[in-house]
Structures are given as C-alpha cells and as structure tokens.
ROKE-230190 format. One record per residue: residue number from 0; residue in three letters; x negated, y, z negated of N, C-alpha, C, CB in turn. Coordinates in steps of 0.02 Angstrom, whole numbers. Atoms other than C-alpha are relative to their C-alpha. Glycine has a CB too. Example, Ala and Ser with C-alpha at 12.3 -4.5 7.8 and 13.67 -1.06 7.14 Angstrom:
// ROKE-230190
REC     n   res   n.east   n.north     n.up   ca.east   ca.north    ca.up   c.east   c.north     c.up   cb.east   cb.north    cb.up
REC     0   ALA      -45       -59        0      -615       -225     -390      -45        60        0        50          1      -62
REC     1   SER       42       -59        3      -684        -53     -357       39        55      -37       -20         23       71
// end
This chain:
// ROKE-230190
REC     n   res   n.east   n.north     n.up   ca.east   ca.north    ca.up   c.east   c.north     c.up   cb.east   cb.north    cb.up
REC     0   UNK       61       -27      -28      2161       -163     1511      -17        67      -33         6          8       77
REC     1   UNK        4       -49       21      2054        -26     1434       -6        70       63       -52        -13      -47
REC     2   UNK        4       -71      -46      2069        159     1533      -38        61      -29        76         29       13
REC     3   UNK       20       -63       34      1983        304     1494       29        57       68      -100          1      -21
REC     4   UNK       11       -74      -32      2019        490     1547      -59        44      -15        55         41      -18
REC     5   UNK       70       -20       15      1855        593     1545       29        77       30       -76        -50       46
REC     6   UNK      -15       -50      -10      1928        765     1521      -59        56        1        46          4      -38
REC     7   UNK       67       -17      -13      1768        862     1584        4        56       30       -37        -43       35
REC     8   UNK       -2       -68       -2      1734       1050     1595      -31        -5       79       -44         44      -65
REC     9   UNK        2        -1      -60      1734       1082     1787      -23        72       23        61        -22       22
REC    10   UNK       16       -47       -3      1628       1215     1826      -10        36      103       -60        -12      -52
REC    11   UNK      -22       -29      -65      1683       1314     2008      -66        -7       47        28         82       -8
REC    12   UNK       81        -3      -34      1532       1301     2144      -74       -37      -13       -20         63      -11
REC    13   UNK       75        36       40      1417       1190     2046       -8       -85       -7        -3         28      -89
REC    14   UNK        4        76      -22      1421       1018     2102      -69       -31      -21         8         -7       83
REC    15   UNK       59        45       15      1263        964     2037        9       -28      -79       -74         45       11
REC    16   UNK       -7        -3       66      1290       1029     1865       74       -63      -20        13         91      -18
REC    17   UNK      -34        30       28      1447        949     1860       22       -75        2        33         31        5
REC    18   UNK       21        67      -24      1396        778     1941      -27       -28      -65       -55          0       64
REC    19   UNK       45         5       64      1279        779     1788       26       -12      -57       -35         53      -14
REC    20   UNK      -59        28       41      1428        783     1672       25       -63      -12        47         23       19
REC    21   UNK      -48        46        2      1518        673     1741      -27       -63      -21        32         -4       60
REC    22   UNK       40        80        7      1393        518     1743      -29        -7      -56       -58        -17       50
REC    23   UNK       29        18       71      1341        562     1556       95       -18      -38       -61         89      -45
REC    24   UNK      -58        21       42      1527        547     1504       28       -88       30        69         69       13
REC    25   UNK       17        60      -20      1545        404     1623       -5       -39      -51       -51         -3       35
REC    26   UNK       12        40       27      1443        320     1537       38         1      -89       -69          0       15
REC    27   UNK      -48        12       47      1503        362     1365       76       -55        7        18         67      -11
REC    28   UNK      -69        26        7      1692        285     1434      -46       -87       13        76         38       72
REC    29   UNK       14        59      -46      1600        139     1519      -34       -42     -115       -90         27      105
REC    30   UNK       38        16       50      1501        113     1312       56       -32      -51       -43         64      -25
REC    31   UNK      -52        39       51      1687         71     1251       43       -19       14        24         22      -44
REC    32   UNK       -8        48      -32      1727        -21     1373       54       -14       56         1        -35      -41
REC    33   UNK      -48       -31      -45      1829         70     1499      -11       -56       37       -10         75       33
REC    34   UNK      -36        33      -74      1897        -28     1659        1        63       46        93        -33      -10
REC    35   UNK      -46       -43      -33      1991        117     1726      -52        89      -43       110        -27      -31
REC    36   UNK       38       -73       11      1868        296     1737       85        39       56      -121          6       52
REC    37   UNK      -32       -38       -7      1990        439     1773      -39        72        4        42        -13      -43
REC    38   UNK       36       -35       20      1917        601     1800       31        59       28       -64        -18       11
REC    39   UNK      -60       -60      -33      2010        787     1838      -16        25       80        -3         83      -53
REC    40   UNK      -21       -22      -64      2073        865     1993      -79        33       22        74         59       -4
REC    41   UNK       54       -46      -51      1924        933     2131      -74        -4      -73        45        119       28
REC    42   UNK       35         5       69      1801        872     1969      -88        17        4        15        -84      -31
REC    43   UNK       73       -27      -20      1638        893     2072      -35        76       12        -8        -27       57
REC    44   UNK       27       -53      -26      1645       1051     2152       53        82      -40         5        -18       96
REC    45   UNK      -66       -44       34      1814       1149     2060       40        13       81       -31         97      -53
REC    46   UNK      -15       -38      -57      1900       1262     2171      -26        55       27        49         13       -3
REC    47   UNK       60       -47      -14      1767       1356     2250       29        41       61       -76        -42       19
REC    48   UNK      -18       -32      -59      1829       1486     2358      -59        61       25        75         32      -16
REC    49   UNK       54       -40        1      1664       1596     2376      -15       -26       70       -54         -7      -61
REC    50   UNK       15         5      -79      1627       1614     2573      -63       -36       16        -7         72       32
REC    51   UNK       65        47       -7      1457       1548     2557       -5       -59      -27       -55         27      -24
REC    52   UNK      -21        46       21      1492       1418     2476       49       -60       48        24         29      -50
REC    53   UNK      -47        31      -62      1619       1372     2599       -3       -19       45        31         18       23
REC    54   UNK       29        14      -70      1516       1373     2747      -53       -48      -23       -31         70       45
REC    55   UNK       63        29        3      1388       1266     2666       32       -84        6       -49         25      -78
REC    56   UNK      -31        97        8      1401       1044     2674       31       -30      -27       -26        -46      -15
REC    57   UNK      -46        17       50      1461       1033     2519       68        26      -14       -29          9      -49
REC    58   UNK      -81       -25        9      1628       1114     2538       27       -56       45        25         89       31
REC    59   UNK      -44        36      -34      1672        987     2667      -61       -65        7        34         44       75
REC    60   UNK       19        59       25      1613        829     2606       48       -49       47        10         -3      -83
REC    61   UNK      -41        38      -61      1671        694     2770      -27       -69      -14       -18         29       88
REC    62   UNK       12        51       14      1656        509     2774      -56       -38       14        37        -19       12
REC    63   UNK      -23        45       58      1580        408     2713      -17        55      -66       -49        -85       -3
REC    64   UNK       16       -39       60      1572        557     2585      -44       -29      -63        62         19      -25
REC    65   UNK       60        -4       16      1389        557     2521       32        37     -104       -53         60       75
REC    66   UNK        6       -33       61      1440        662     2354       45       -44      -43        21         78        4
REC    67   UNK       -1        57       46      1544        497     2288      -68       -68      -17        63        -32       28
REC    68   UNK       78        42        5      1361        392     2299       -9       -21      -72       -73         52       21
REC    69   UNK       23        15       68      1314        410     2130       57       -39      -53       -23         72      -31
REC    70   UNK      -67        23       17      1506        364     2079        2       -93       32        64         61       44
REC    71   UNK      -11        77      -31      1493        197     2205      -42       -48      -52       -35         -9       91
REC    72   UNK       50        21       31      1344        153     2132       28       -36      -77       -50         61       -5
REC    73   UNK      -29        23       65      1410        144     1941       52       -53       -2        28         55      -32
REC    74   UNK      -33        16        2      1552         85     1991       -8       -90       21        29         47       23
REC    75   UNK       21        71      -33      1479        -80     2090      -42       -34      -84       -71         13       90
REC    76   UNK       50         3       60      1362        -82     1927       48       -39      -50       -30         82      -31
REC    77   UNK      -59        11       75      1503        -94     1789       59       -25       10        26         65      -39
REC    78   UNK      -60        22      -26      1639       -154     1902       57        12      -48        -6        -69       17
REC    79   UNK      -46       -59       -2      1753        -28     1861       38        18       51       -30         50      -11
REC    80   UNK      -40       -46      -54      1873         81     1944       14        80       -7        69        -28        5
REC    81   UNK       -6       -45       33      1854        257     1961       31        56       56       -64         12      -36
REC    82   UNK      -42       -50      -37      1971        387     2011      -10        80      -29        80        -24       -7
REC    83   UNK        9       -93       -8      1966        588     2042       34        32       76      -103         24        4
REC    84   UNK       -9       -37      -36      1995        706     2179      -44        22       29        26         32      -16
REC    85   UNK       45       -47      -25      1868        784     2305       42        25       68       -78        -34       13
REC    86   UNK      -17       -38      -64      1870        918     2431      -14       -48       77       -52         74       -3
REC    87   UNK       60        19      -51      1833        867     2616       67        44       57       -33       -115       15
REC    88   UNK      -44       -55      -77      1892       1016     2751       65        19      -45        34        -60      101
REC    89   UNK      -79       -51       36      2072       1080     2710       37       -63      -72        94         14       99
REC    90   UNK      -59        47       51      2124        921     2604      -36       -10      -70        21        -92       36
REC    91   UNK       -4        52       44      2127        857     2433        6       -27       -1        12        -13      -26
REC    92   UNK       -9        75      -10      2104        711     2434      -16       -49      -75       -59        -22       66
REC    93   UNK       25        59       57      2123        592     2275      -30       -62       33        65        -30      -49
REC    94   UNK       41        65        3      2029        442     2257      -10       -51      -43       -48         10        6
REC    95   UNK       -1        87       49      2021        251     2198      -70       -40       28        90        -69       29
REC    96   UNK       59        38      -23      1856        197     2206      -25       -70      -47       -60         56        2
REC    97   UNK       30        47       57      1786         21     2142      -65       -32       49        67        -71      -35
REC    98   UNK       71        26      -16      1615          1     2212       -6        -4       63       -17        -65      -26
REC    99   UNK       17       -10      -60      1636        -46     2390       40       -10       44       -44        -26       12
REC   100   UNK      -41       -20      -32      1798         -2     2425       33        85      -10        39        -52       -8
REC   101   UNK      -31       -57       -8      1858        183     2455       71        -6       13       -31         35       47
REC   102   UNK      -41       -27      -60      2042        233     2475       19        50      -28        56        -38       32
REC   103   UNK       -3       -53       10      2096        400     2482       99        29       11       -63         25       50
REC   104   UNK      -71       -35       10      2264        506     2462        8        71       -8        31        -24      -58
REC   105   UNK       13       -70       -2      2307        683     2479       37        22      -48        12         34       60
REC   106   UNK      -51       -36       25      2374        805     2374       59        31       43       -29         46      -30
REC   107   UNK      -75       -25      -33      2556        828     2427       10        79        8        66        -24      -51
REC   108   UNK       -5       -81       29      2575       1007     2352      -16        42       -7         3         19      -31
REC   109   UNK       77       -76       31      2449       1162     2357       45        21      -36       -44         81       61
REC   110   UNK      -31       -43       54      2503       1272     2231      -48        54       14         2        -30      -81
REC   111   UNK       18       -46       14      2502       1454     2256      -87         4       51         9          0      -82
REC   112   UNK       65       -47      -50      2315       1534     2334      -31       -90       37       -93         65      -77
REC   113   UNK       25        57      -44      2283       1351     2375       28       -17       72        10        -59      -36
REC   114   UNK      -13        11      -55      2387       1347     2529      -49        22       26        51         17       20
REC   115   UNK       32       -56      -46      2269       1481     2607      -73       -83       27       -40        106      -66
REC   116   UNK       34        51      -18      2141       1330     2601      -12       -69        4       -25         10      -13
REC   117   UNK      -36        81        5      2222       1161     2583       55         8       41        29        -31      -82
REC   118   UNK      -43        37      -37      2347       1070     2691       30       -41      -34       -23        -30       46
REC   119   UNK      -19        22       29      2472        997     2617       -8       -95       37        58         45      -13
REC   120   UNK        2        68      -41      2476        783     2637       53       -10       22       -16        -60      -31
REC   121   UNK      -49        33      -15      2589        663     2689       14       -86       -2         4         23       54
REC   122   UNK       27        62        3      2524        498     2620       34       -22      -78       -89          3        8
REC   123   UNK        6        -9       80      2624        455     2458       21       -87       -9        67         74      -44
REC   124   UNK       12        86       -1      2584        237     2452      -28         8      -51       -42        -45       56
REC   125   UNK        7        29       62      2525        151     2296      -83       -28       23        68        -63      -22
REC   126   UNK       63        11      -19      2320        108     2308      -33       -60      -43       -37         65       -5
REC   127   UNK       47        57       13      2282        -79     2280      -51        -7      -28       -16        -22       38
REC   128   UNK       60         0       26      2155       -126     2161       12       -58      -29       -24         55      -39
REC   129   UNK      -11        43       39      2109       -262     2050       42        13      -61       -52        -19      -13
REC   130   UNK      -52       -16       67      2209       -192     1908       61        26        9       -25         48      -47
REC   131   UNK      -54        -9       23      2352       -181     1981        9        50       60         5         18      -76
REC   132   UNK        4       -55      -52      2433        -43     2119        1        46      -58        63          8       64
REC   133   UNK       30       -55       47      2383        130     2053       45        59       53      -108          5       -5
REC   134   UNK      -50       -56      -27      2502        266     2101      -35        88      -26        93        -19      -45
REC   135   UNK       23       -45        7      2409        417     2122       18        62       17       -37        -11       13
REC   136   UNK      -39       -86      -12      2470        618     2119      -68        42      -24        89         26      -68
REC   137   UNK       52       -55       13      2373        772     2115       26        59      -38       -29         27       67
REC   138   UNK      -16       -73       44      2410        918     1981       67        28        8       -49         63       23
REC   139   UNK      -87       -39        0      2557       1021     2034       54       -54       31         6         84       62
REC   140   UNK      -47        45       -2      2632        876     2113       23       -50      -58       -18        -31       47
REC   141   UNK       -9         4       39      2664        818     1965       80        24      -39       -50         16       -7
REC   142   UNK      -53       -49       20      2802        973     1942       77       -33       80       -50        113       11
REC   143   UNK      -52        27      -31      2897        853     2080       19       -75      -12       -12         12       63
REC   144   UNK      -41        72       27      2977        682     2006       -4       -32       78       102         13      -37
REC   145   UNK       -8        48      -50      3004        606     2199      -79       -21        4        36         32       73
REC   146   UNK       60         8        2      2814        599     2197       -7       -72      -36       -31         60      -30
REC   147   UNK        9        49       42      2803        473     2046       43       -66       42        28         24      -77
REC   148   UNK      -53        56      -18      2958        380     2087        7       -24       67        66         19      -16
REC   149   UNK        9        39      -66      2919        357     2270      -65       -45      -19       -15         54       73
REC   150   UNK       51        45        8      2762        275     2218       31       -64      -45       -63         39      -35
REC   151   UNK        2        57       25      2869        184     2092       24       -58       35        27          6      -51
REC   152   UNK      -45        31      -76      2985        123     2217      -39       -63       24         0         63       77
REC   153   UNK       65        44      -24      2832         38     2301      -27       -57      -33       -55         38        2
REC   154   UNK       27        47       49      2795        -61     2158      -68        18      -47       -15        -60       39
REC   155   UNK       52       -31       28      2664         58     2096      -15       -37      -82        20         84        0
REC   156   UNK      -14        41       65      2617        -31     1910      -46        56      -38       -27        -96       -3
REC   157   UNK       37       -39       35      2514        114     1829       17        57       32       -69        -17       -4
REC   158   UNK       -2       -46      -27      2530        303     1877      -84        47      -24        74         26      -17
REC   159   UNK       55       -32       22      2377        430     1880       10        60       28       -63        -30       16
REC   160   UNK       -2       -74      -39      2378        608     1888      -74        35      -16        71         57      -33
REC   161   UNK       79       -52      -13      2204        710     1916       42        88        1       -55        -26      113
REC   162   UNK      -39       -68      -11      2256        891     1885      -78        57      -21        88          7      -69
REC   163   UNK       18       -78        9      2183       1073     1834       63        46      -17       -35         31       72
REC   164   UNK      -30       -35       21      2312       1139     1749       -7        35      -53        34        -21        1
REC   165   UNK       31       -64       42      2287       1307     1641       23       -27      -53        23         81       12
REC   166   UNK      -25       -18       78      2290       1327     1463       64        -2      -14       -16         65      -24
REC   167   UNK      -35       -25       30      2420       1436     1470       82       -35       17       -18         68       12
REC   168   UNK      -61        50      -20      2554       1290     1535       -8       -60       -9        20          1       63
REC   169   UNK       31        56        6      2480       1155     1437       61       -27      -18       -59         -7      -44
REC   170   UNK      -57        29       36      2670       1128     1337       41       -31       68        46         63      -50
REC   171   UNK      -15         7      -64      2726       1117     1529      -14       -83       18       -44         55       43
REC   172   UNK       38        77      -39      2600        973     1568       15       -54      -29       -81         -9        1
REC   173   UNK      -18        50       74      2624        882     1403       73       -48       43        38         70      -97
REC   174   UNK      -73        19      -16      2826        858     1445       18       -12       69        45         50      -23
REC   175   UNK      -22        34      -82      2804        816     1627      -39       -44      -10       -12         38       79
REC   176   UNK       44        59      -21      2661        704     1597       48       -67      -40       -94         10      -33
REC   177   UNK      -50        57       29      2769        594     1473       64         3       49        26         16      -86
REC   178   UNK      -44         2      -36      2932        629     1580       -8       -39       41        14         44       20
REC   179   UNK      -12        48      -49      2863        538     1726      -11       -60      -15       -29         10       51
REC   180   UNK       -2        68       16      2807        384     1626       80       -23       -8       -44        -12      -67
REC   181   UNK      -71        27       37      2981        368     1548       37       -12       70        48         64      -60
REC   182   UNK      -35        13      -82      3078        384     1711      -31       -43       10        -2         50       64
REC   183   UNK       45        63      -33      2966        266     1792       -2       -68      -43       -81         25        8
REC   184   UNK       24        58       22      2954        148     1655      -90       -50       -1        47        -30       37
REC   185   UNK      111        30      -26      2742        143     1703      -39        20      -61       -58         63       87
REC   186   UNK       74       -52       23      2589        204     1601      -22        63       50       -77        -53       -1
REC   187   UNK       24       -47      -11      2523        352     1642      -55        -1      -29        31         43       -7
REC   188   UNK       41       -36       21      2370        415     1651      -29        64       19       -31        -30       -4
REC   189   UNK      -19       -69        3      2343        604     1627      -45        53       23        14         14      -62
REC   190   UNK       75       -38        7      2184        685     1664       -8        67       18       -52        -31       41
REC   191   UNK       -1       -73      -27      2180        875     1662     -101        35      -26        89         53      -56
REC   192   UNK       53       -31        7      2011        973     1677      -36        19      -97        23         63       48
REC   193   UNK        1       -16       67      1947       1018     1498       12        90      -37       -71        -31      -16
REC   194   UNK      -37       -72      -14      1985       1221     1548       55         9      -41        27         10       72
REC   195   UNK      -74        -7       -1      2163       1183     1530       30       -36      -80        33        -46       78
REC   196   UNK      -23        80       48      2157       1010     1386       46       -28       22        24          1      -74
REC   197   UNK      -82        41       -7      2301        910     1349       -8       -67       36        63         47       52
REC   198   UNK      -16        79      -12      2252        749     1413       32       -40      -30       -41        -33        1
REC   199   UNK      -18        63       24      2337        611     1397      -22       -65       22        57         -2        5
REC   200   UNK        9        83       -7      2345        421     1400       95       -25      -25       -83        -39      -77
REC   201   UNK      -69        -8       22      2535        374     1397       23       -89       19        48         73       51
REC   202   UNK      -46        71        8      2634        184     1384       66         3       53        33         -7      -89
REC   203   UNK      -72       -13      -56      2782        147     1496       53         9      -41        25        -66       55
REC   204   UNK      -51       -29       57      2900        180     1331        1        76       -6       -21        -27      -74
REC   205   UNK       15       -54       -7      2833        351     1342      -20        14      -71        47         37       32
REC   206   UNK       11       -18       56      2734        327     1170      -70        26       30         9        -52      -59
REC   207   UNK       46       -47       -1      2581        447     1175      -51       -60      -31        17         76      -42
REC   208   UNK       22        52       17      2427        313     1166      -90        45      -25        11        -66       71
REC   209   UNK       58       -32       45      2284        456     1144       21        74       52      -104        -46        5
REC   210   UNK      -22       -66      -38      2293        647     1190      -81        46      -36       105         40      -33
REC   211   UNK       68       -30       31      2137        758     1193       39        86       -4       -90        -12       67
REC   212   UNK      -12       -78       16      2147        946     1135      -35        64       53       -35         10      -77
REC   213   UNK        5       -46      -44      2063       1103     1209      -81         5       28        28         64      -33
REC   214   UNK       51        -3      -25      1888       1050     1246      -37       -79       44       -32         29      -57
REC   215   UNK        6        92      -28      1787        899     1343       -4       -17      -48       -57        -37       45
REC   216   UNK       -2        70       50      1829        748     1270        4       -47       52        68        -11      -59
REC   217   UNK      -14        38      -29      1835        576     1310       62       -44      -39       -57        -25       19
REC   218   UNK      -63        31       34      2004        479     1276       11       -63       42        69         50        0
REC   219   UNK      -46        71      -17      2045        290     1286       46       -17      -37       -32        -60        2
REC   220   UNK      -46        33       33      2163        171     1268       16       -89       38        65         56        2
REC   221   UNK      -34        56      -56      2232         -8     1317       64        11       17         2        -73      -23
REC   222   UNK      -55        -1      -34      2373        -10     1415       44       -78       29       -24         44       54
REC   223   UNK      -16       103      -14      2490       -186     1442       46        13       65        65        -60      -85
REC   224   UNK      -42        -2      -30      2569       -200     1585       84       -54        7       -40          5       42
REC   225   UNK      -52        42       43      2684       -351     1499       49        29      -17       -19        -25      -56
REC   226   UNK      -56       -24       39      2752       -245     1408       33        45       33       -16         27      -61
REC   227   UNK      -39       -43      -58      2814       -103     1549       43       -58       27       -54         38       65
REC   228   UNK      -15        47      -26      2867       -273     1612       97        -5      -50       -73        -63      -12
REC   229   UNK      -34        36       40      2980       -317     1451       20        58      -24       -28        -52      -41
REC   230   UNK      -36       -39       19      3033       -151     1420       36        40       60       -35         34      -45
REC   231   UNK      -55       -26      -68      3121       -121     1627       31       -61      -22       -28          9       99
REC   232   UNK      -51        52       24      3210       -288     1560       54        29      -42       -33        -56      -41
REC   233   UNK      -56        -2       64      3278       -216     1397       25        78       30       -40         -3     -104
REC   234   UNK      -22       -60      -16      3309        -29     1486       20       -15       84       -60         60      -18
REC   235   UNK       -4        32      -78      3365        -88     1663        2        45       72        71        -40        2
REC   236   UNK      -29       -29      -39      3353         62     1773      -16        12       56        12         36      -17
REC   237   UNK       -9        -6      -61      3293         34     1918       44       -53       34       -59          6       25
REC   238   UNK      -53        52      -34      3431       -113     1934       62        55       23        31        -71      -66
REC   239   UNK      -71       -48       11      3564         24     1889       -9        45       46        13         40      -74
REC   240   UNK        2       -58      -46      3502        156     2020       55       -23       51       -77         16       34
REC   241   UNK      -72         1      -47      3641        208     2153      -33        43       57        83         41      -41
REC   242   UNK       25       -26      -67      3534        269     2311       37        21       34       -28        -35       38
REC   243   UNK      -34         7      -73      3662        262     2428       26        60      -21        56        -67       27
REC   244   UNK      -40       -54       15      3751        415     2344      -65        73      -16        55        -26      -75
REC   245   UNK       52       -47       63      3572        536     2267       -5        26       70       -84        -35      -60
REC   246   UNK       11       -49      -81      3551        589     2469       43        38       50       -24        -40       49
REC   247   UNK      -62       -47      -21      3720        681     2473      -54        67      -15        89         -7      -58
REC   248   UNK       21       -51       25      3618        840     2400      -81        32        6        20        -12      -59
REC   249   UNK       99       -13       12      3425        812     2445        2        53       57       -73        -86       24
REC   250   UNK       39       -60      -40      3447        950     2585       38        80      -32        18        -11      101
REC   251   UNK      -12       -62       19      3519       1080     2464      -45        19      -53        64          8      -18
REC   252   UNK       60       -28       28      3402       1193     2383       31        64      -42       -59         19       60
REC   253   UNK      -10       -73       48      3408       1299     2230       -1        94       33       -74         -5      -56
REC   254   UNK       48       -71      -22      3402       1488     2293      -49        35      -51        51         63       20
REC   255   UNK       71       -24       77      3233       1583     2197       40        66      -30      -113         37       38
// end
C-alpha cells in the first residue's frame, strides 16, 4: 500500500491558514496515489497557548469536531485514510479518519509546558482500518518504547507517529523513529512538523524507504506488510520474548 507523510509547516494560532496547506498538499499525496495521508502533531491549530485564542471555539474543538469536515470530506472522496492530531479541551487527541468513521487516541505524554494544558491519556489500543490495525503515538511518546510495543503486542500491523519535534533534536528523532520499527518488526510512519524535518517513511527491517529534510515536503512510499510478515519468521522475536521475568524491574526508576 502507498503512504504518504505530508510534512507541513504548522503555523501556531492559524487554523485557517494551515487548513489551506494541508488540503493543497493533500492533494499533491492523494496525485501519487497515497492510501495512507499522515499529517504532524496538533497540524491545524499548532500549540497555541495565547489566552485569546484559548477562550475562543477553536481551541476546543468537541464532537463531532467540525474542524476535521473538510478532512471527512476528501477522505470519503478518495477513500483514503487520514491521520493527525487535534486539540479538543485538555487532550491530544490523534486521529484515524477514513471518511465516515472517526476514532480517536490520546497523547500519552505532555512534554514539558504542555502539562500546564494537556492531560495526559490512557488509551494505548491499535485503530482498525481497512489497511490494516494502525498503531498510533503522539511526539514525545515516542521517547517511550512500551508505547510502540504495547500497540505491537495487540497486533498493531503498521505504526504512526504525528510529532513536533525541534530542529535542534532531529538526530534524536531519526534513531528513535527507526528504533521502534526494528524492535517491533512494523513499518513506521514518521511525520514530524516541517519546523523540526526529518520525516520519515520506514520498513519493518528498519530500511529508511524516504526521509524529508528541513522544509515542507511531501514523502511517499509503499510499504508490504508480507514482508514484516516474512521477516518476524526469519528474526523470531516476539516468539523468543520472556514476559514473565521483564516485570521484576518495571517499578524501579532511574534517579534524575
């Protein structure tokens, strides 16, 4: 199946402008023949912390959240599947949308000034689609492995991360975004804001299938899931895992 990531300059408070983006790159992924739209963390609105802004409708976007519309729409259109992140009240909430089904997932993790206005989730299931379950994470969760691998657990068959991660920890993102394919044995797909770059598109071997640089771009690729198939055969490790022993240590904690 083809995927695109639509690494797209996310401009803080400006949800119109960046609605406008999105549905001209859209279409670009949709012109070469995307399946699978991907699009970065909070991609409509950023992280808008400006008080007026905050008190206005659009900071807390509620259901049937009106500001995916133009997204349903395409998506029923091109029968597609398209995933991102929006705000609505204290959560992040990722998202798997294909036309005229919604389901939603939280970000596990604020990071840093985001506690003050996010809630962390508690939802970390695999999100049914025609292509397959889609194991979805949000940005800094990412910087936690049980995240991935509880979704793989599940039977997750693709992974997707929506992020906003800076510039200046792009070598960071790179080597966790391949890390969790490999562990997992999945595809990945990578999608960081165009702020930050470094998208990827990643194989369940953990070969690099397209990677964008430091500005918007759009990046596809096909992805087999056969072959994730025929390469947990020839690498066997989730036969070889030893559970019963890895939860001697999960309540001891590094000191900072």
């Amino acid at each position: 199946m083809r995927v695109a990531c639509l690494q797209l300059s996310v401009e803080p408070c400006a949800p119109h402008k960046n609605i406008s983006r999105a549905l001209q790159m859209a279409d670009a992924a949709l012109a070469e023949g995307a399946e699978i739209l991907v699009f970065p963390e909070l991609f409509l609105t950023g992280f808008c912390y400006e008080p007026s802004w905050q008190s206005s409708p659009s900071a807390h976007d509620l259901p049937p959240y009106p500001s995916l519309d133009p997204f349903r729409a395409l998506a029923r259109e091109h029968n597609c599947l398209i995933v991102g992140s929006i705000r609505s009240g204290r959560q992040n909430l990722g998202f798997c949308l294909d036309g005229n089904c919604l389901e939603l997932r939280p970000k596990i993790h604020p990071f840093a000034e985001e506690k003050e206005h996010f809630d962390g989730g508690d939802n970390i299931t695999p999100v049914a689609t025609r292509w397959g379950l889609a194991g979805l994470e949000i940005c800094y969760d990412l910087r936690f492995p049980e995240v991935a691998r509880t979704l793989a657990l599940q039977g997750a068959d693709f992974l997707v991360t929506v992020a906003q991660f800076p510039a200046s920890r792009r070598e960071q993102w790179r080597t966790l975004a391949v890390a969790r394919a490999v562990e997992n044995q999945m595809p990945h797909l990578a999608c960081n804001w165009a702020n930050g770059g470094g998208s990827l598109i990643i194989d369940a071997r953990g070969r690099v299938l397209a990677e964008a640089g430091s500005e918007q771009a759009l990046l596809w690729a096909d992805i087999d899931l056969a072959d994730r198939d025929l390469f947990r055969r020839e690498v066997s490790c989730f036969a070889d895992r030893r559970p019963e022993i890895y939860g001697r240590w999960d309540a001891e904690r590094p000191n900072p």
